[in-house]
N, C-alpha and C positions, 0 to 999 in steps of 0.2 A: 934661175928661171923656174916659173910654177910647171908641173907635171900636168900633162891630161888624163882628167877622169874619161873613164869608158865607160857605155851602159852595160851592164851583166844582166838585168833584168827590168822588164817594166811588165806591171800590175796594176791593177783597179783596188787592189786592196788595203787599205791602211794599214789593218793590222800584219797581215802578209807582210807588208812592207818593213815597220817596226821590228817583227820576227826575226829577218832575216839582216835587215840592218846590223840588228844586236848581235846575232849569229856569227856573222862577216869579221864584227869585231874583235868577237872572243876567239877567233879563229887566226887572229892576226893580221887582219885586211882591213885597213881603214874603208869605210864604207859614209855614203851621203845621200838623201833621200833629195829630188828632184822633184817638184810638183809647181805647176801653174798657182800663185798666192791666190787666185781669187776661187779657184779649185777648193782650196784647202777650206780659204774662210766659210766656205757656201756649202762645202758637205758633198761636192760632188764626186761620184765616183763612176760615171760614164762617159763615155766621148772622150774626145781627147784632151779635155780639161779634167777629166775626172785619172788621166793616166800619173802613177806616179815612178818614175825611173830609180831603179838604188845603181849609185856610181860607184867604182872603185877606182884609185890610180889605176894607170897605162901598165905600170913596171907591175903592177898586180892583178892583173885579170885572167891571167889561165888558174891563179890561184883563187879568187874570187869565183869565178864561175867553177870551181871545181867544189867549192862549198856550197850554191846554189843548187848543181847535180843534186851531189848528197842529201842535200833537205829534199827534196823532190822524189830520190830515192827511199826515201825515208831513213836515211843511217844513223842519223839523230832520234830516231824514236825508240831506239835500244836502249840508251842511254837514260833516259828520260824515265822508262818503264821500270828499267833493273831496279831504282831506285825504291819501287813500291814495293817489289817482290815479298821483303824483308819483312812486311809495315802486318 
C-alpha cells in the first residue's frame, strides 16, 4: 500500500518552494511539490491557485518539518557562507 504524504509547508513562492524541495531531499526526506496545473501554467502565485504545498511521507514528517524549522531558522546559512570565508 502507497504511504500518505503530509503537508509540511505551503507557500506562494516557486522558488521557496524548489529551495526547500531540494533541501528536504539532500537531507534525506523525499519531498513533492503540490500546485493547481493551471496555477502553474498561468504564473500564478496568489489565492488559492497560486498556493503551492511541498509533501513529504507520513512515516517522515517530524523529520521533514524539522528541516523546514531550520531553513527558516536560518541553519543552513552558516553553511552556505563558511564557504566564501576562504575565497
Amino acid at each position: 500500500m502507497d504511504e500518505r504524504w503530509v503537508v509540511v509547508l505551503t507557500t506562494y513562492n516557486q522558488a521557496q518552494a524548489d529551495i526547500l524541495r531540494g533541501l528536504l531531499e539532500a537531507q534525506g526526506v523525499p519531498a513533492r511539490l503540490l500546485q493547481e496545473p493551471a496555477a502553474r501554467a498561468l504564473g500564478l502565485q496568489v489565492g488559492p491557485l497560486g498556493e503551492i504545498q511541498i509533501v513529504v511521507p507520513e512515516s517522515r514528517a517530524a523529520a521533514g518539518q524539522a528541516v523546514v524549522s531550520a531553513f527558516f531558522r536560518g541553519d543552513f546559512e552558516d553553511e552556505a557562507s563558511g564557504s566564501e570565508e576562504g575565497a
